[in-house]
PDB file of N, CA, C and O in Angstrom:
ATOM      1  N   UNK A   1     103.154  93.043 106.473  1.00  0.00           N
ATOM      2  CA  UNK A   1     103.708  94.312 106.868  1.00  0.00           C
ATOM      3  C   UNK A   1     102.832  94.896 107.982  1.00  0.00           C
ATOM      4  O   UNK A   1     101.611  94.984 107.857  1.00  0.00           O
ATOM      5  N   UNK A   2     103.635  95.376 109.308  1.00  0.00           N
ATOM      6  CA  UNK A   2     102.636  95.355 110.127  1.00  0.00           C
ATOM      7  C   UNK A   2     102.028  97.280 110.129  1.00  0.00           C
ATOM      8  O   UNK A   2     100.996  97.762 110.597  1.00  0.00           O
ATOM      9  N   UNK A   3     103.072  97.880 109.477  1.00  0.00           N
ATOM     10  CA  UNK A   3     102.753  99.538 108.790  1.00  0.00           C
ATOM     11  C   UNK A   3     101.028  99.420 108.236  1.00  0.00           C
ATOM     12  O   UNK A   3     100.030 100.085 108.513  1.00  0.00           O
ATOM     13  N   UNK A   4     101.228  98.425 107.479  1.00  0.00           N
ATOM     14  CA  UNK A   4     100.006  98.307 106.566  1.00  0.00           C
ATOM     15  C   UNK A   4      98.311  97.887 107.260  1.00  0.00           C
ATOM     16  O   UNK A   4      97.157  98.180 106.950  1.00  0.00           O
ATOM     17  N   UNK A   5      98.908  97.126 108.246  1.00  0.00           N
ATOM     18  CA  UNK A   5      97.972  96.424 108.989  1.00  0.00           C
ATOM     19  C   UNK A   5      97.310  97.011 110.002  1.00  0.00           C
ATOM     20  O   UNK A   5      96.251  96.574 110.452  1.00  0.00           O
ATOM     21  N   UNK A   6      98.041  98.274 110.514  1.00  0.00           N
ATOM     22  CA  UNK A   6      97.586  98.770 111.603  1.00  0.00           C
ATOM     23  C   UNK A   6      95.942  98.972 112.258  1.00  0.00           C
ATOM     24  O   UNK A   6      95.659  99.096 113.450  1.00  0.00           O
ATOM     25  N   UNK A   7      95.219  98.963 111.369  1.00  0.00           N
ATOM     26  CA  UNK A   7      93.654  99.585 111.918  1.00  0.00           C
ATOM     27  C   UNK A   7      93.715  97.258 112.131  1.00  0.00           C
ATOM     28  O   UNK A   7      92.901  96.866 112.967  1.00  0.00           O
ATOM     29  N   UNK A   8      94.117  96.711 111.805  1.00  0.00           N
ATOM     30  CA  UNK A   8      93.632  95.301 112.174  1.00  0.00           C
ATOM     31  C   UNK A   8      93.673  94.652 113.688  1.00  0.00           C
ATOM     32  O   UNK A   8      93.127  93.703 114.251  1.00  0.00           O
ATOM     33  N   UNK A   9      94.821  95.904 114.117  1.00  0.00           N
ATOM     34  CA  UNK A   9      95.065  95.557 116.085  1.00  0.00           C
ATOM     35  C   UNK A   9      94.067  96.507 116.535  1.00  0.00           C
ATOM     36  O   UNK A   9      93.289  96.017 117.353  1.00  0.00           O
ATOM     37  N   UNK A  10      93.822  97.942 116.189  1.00  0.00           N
ATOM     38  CA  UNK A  10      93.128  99.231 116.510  1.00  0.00           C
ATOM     39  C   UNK A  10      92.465  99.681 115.803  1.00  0.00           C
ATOM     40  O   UNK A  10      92.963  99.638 114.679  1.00  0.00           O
ATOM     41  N   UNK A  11      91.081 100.353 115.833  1.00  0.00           N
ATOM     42  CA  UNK A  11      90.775 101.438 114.960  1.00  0.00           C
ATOM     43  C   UNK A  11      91.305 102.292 115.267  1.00  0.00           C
ATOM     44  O   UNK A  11      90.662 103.170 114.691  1.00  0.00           O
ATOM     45  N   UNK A  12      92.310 102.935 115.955  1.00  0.00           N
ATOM     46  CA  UNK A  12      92.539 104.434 116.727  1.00  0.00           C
ATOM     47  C   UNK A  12      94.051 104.395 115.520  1.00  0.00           C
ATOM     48  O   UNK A  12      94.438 105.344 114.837  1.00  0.00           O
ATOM     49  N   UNK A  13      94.516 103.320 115.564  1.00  0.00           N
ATOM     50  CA  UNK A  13      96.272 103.774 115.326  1.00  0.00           C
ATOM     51  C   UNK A  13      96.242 103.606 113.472  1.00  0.00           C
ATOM     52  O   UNK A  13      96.095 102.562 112.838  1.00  0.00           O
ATOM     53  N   UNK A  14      96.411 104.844 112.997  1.00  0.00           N
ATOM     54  CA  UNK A  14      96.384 104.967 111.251  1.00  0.00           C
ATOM     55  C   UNK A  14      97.770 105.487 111.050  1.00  0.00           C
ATOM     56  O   UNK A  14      98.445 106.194 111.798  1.00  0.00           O
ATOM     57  N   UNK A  15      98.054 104.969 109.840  1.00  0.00           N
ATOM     58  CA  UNK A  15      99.105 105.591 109.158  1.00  0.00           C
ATOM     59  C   UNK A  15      99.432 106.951 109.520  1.00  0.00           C
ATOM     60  O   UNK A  15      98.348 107.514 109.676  1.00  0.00           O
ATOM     61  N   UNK A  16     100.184 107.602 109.691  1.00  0.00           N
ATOM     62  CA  UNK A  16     100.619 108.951 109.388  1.00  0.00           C
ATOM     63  C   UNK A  16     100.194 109.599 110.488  1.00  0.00           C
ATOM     64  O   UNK A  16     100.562 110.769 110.599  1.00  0.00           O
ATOM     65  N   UNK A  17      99.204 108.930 111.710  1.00  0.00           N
ATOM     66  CA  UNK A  17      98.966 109.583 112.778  1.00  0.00           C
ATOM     67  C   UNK A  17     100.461 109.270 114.058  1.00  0.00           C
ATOM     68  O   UNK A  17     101.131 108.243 113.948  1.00  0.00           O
ATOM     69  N   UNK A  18     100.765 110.334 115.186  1.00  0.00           N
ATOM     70  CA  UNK A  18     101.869 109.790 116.107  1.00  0.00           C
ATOM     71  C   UNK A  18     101.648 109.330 117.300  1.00  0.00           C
ATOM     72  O   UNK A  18     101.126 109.905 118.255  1.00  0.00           O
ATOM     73  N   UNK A  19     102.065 108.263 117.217  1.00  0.00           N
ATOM     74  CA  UNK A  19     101.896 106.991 118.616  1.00  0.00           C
ATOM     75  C   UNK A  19     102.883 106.830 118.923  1.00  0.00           C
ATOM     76  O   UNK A  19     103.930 107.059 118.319  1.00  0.00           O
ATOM     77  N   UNK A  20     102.655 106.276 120.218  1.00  0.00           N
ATOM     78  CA  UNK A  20     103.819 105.929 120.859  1.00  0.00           C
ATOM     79  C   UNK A  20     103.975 104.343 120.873  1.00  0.00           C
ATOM     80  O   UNK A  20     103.227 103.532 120.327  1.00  0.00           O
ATOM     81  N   UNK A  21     104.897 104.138 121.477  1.00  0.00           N
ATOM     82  CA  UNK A  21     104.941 102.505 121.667  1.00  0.00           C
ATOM     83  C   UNK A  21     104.342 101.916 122.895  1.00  0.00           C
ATOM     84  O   UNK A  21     104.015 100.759 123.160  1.00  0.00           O
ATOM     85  N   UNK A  22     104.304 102.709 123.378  1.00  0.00           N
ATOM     86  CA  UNK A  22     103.227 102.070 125.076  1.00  0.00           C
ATOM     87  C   UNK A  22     101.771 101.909 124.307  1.00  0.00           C
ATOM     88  O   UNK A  22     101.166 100.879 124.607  1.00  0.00           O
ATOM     89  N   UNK A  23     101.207 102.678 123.476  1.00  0.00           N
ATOM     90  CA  UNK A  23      99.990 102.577 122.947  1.00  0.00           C
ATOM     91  C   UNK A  23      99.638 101.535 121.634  1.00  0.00           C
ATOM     92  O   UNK A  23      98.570 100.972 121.392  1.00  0.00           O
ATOM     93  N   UNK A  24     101.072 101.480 120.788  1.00  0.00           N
ATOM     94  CA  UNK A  24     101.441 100.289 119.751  1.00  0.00           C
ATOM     95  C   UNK A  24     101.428  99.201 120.678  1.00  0.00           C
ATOM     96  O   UNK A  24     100.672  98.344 120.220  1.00  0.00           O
ATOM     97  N   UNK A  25     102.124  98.686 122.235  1.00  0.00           N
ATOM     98  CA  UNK A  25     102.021  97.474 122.373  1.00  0.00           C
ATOM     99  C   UNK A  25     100.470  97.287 123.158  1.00  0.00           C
ATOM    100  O   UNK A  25      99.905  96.204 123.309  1.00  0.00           O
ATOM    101  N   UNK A  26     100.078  98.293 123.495  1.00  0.00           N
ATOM    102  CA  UNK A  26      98.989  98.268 124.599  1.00  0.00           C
ATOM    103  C   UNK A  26      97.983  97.574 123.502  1.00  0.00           C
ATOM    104  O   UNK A  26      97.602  96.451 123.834  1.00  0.00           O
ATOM    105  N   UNK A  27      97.601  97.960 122.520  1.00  0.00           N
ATOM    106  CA  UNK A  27      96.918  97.279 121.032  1.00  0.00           C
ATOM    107  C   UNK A  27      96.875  95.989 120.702  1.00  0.00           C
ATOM    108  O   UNK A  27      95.905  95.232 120.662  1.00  0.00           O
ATOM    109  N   UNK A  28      98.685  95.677 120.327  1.00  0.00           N
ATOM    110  CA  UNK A  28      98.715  94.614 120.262  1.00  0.00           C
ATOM    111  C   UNK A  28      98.429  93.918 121.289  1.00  0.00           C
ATOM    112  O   UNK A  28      97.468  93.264 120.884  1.00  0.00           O
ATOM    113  N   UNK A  29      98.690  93.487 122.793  1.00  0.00           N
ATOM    114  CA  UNK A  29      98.416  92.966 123.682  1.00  0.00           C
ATOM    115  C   UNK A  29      96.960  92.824 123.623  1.00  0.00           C
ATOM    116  O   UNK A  29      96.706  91.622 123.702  1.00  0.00           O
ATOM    117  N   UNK A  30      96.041  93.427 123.533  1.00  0.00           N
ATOM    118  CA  UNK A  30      94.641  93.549 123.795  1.00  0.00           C
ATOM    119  C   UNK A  30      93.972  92.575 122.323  1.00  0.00           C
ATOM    120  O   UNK A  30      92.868  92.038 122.230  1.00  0.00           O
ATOM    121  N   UNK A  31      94.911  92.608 121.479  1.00  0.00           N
ATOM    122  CA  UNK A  31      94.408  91.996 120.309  1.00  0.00           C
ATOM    123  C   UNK A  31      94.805  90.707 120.441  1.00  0.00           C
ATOM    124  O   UNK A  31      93.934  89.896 120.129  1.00  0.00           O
ATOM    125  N   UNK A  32      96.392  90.016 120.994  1.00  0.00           N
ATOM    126  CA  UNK A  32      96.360  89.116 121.847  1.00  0.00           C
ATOM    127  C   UNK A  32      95.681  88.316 121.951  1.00  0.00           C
ATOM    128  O   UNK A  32      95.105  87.369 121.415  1.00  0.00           O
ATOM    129  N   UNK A  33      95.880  89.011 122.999  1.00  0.00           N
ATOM    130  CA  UNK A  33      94.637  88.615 124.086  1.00  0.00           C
ATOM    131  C   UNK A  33      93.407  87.525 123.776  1.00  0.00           C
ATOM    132  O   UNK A  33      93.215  86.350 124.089  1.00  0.00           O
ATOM    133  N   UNK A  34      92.510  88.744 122.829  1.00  0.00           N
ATOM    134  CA  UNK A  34      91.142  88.506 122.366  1.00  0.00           C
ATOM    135  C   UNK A  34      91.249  87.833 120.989  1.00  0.00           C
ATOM    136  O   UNK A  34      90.264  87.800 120.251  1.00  0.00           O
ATOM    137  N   UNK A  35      92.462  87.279 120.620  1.00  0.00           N
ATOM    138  CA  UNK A  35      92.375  86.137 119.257  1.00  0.00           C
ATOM    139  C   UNK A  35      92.601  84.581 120.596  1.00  0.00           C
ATOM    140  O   UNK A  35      92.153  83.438 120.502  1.00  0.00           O
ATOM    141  N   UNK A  36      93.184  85.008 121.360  1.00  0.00           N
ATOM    142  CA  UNK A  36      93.221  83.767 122.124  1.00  0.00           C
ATOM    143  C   UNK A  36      91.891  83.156 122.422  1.00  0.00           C
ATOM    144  O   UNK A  36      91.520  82.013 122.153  1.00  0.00           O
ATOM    145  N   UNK A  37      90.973  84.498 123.267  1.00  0.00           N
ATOM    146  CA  UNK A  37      90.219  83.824 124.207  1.00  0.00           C
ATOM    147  C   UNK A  37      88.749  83.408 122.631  1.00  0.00           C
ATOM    148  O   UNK A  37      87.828  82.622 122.855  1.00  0.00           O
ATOM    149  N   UNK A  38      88.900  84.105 121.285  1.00  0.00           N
ATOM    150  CA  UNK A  38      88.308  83.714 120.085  1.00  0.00           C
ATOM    151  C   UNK A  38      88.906  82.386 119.652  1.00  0.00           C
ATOM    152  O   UNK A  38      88.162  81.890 118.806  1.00  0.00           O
ATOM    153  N   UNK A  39      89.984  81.599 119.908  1.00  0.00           N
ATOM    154  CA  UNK A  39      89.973  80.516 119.166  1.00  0.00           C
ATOM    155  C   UNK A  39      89.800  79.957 120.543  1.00  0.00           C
ATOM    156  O   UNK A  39      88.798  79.450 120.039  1.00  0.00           O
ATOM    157  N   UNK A  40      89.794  79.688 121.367  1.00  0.00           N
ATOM    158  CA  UNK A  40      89.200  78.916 122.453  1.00  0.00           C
ATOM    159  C   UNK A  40      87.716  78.728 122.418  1.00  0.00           C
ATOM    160  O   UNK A  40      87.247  77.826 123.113  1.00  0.00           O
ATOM    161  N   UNK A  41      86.853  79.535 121.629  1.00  0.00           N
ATOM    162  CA  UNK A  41      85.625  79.832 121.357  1.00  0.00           C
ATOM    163  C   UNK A  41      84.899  80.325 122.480  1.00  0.00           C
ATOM    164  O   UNK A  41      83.683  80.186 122.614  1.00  0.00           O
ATOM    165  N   UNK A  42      85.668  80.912 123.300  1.00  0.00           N
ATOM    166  CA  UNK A  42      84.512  81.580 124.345  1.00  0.00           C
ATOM    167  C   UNK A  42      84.659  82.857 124.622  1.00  0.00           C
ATOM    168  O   UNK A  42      85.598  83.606 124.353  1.00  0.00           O
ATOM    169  N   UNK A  43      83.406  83.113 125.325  1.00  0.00           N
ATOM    170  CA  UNK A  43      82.856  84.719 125.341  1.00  0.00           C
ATOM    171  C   UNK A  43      83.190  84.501 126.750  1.00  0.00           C
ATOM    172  O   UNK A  43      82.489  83.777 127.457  1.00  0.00           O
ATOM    173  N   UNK A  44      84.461  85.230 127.277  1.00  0.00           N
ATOM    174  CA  UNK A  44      84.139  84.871 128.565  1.00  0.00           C
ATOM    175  C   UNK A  44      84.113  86.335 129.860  1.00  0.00           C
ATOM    176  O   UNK A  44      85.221  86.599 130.325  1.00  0.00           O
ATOM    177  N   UNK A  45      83.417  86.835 130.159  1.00  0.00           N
ATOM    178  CA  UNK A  45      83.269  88.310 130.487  1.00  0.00           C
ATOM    179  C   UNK A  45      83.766  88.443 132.079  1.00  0.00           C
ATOM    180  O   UNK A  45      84.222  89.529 132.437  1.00  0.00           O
ATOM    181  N   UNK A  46      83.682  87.394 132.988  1.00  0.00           N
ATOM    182  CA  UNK A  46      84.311  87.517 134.049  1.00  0.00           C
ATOM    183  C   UNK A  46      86.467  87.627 133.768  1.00  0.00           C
ATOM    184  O   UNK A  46      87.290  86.813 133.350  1.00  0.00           O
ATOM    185  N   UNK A  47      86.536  88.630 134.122  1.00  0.00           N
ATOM    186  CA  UNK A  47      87.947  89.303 133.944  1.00  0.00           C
ATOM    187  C   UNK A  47      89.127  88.710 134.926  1.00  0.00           C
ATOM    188  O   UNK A  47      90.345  88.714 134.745  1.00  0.00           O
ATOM    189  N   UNK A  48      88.132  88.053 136.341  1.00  0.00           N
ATOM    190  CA  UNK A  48      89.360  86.660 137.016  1.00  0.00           C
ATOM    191  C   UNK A  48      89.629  85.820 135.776  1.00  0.00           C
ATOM    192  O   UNK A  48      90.794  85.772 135.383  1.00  0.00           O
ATOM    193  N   UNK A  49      88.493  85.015 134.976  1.00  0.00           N
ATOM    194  CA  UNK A  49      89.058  84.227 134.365  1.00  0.00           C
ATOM    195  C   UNK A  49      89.986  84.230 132.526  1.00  0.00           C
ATOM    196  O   UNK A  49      90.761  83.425 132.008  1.00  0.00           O
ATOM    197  N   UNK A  50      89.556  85.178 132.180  1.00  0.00           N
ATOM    198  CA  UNK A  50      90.492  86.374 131.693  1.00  0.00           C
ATOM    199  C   UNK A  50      92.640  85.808 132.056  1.00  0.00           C
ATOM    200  O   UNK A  50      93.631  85.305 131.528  1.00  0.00           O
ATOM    201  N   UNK A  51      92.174  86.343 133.165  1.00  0.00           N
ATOM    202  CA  UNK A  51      93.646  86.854 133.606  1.00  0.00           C
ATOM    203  C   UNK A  51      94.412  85.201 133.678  1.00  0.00           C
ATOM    204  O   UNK A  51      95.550  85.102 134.136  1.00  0.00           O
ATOM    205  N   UNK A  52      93.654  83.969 133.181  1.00  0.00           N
ATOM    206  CA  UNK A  52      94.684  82.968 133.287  1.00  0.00           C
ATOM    207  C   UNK A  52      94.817  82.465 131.727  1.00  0.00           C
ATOM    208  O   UNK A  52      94.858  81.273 131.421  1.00  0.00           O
ATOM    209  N   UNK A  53      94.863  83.268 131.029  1.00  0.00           N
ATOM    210  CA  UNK A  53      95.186  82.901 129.787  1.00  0.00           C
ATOM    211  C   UNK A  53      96.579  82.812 129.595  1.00  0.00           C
ATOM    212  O   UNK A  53      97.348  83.320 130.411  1.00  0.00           O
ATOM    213  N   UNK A  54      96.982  82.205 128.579  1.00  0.00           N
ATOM    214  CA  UNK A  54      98.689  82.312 128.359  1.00  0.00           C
ATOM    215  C   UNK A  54      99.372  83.853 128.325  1.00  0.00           C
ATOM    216  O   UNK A  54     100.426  84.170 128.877  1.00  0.00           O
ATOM    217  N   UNK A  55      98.388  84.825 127.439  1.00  0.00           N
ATOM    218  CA  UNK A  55      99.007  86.091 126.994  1.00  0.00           C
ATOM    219  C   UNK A  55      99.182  86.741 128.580  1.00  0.00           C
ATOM    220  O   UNK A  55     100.226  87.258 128.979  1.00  0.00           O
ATOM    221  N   UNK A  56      98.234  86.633 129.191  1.00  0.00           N
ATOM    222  CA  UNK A  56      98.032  87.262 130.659  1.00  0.00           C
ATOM    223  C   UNK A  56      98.861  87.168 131.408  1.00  0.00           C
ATOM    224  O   UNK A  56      99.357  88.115 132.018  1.00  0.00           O
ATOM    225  N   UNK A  57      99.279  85.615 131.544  1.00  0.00           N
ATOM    226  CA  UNK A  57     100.152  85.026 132.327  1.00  0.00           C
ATOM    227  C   UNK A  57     102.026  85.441 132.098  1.00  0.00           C
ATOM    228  O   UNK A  57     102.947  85.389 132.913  1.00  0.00           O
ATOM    229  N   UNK A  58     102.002  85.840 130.638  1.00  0.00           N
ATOM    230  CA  UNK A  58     103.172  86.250 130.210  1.00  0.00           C
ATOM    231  C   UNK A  58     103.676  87.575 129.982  1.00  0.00           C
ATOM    232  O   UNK A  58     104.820  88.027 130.022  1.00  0.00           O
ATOM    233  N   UNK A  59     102.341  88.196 129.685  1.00  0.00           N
ATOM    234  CA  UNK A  59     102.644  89.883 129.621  1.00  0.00           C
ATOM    235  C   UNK A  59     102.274  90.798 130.848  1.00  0.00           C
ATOM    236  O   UNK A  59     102.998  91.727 131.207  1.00  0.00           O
ATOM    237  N   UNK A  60     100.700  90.353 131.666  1.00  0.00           N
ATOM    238  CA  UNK A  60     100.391  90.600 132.702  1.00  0.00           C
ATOM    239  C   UNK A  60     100.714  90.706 134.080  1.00  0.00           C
ATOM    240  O   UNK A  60     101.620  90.217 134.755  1.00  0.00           O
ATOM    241  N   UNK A  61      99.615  91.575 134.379  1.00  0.00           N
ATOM    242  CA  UNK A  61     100.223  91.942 135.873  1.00  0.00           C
ATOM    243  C   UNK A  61      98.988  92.668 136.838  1.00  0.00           C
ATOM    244  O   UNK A  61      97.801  92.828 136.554  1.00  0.00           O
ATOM    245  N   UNK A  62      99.648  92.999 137.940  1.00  0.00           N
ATOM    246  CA  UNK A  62      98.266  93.627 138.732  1.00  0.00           C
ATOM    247  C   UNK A  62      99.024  95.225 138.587  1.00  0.00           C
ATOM    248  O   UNK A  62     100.078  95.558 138.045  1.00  0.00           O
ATOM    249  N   UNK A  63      98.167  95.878 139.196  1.00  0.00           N
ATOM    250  CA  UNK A  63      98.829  97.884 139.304  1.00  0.00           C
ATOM    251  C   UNK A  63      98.147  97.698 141.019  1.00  0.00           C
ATOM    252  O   UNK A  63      97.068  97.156 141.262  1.00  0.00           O
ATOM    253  N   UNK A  64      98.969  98.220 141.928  1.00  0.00           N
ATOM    254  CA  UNK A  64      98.501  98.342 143.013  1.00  0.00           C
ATOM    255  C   UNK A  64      98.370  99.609 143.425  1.00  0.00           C
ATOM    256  O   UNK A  64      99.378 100.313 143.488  1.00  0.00           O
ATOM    257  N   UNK A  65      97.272 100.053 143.731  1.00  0.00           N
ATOM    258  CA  UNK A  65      97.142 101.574 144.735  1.00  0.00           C
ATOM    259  C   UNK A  65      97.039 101.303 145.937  1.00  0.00           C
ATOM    260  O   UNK A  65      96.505 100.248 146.280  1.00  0.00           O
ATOM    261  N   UNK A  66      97.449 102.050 146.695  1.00  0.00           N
ATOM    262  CA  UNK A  66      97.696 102.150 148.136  1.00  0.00           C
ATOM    263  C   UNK A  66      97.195 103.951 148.197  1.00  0.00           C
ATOM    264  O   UNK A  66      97.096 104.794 147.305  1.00  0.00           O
ATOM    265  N   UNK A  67      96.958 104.008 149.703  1.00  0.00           N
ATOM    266  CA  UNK A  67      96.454 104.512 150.312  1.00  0.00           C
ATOM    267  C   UNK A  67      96.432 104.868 151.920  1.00  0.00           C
ATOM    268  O   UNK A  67      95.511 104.518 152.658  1.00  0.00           O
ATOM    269  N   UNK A  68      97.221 105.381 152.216  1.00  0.00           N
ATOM    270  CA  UNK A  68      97.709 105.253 153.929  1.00  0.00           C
ATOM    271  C   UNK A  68      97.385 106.462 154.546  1.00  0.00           C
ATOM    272  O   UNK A  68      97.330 107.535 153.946  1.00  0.00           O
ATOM    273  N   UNK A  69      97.179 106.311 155.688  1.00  0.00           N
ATOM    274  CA  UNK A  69      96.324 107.474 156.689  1.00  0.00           C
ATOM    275  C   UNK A  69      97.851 107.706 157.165  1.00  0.00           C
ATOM    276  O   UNK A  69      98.599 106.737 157.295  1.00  0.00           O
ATOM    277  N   UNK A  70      98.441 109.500 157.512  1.00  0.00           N
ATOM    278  CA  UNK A  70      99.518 109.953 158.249  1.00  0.00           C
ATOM    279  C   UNK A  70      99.397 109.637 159.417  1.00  0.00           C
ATOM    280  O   UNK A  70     100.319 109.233 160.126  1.00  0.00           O
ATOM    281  N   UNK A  71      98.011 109.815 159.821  1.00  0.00           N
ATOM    282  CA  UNK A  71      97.741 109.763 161.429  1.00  0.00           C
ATOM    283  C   UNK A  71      97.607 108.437 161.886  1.00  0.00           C
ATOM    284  O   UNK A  71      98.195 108.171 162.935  1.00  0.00           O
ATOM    285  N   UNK A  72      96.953 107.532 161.320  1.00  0.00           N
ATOM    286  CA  UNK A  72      96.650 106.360 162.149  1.00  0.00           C
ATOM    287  C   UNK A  72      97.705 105.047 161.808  1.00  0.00           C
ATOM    288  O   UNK A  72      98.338 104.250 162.500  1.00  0.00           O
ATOM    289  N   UNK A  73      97.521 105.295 160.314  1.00  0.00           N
ATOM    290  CA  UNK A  73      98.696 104.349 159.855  1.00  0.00           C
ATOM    291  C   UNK A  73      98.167 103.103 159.063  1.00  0.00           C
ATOM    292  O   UNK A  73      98.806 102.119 158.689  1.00  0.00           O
ATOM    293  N   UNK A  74      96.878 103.385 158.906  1.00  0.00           N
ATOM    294  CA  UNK A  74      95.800 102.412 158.293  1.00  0.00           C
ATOM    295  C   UNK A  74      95.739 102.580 156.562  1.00  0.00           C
ATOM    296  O   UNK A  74      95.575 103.668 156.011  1.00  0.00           O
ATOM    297  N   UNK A  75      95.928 101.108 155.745  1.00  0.00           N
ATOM    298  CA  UNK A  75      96.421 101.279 154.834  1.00  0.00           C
ATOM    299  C   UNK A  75      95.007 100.208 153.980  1.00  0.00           C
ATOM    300  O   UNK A  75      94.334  99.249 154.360  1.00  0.00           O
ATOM    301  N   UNK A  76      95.077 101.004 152.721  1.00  0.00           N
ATOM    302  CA  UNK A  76      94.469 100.440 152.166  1.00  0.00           C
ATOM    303  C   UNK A  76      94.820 100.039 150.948  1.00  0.00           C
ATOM    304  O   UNK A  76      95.222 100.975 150.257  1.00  0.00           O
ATOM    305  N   UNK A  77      94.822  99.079 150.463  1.00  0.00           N
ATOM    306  CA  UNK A  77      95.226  98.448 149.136  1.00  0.00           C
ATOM    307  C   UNK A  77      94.321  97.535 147.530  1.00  0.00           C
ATOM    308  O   UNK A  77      94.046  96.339 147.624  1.00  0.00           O
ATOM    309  N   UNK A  78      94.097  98.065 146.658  1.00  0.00           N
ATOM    310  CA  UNK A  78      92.966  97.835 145.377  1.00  0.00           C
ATOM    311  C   UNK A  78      94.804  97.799 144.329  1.00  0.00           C
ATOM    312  O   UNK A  78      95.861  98.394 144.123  1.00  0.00           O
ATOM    313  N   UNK A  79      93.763  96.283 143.934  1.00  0.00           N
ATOM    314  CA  UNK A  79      94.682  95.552 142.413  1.00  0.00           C
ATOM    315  C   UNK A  79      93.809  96.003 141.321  1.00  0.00           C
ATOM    316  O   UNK A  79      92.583  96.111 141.297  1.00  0.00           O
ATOM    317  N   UNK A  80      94.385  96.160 140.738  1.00  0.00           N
ATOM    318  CA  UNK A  80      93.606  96.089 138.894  1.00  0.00           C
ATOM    319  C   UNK A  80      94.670  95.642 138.217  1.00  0.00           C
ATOM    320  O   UNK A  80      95.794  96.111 138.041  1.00  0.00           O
ATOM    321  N   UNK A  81      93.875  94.179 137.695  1.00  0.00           N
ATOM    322  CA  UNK A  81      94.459  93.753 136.641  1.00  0.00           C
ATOM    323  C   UNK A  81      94.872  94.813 135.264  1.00  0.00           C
ATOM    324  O   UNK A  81      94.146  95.612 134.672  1.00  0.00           O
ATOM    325  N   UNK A  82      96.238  94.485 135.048  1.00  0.00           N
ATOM    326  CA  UNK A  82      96.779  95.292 133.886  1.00  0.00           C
ATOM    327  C   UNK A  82      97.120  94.377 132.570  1.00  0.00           C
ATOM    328  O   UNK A  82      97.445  93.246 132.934  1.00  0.00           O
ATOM    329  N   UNK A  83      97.135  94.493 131.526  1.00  0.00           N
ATOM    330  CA  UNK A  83      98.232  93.678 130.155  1.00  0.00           C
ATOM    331  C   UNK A  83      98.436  94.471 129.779  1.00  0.00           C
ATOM    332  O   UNK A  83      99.168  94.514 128.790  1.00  0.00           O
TER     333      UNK A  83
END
């Protein structure tokens, strides 16, 4: 029962407290995630190599900010990896 289980994806998400579902899957994803890169047995802290896991590859994505000058027209662009 996954009601029951909840503090096992999060400590944050308890019974009887109100969440949303962007924050229910954001959990699960992150828990994912980190049972994958645990039965692979590695600690692996660089976050490029992270991002080629199966869960990554299937749920993941980049968030792009941009940044453009009115006047000149000069644009600047930063990825952050998202799941």
């Amino acid at each position: 029962n996954v009601f029951k289980n909840l503090r096992l994806l999060s400590k944050k998400l308890r019974p009887g407290r109100q969440e949303d579902a962007q924050e229910f899957l954001r959990f699960l994803m992150e828990a994912l995630q980190n049972a994958w890169l645990a039965q692979e047995r590695k600690k692996i802290k660089d976050t490029r190599i992270q991002e080629t896991t199966f869960i990554h590859k299937l749920w993941g994505g980049y968030l792009r900010s941009q940044i453009k000058c009115c006047k000149c027209g000069y644009e600047t662009n930063t990825y952050d990896s998202i799941l």
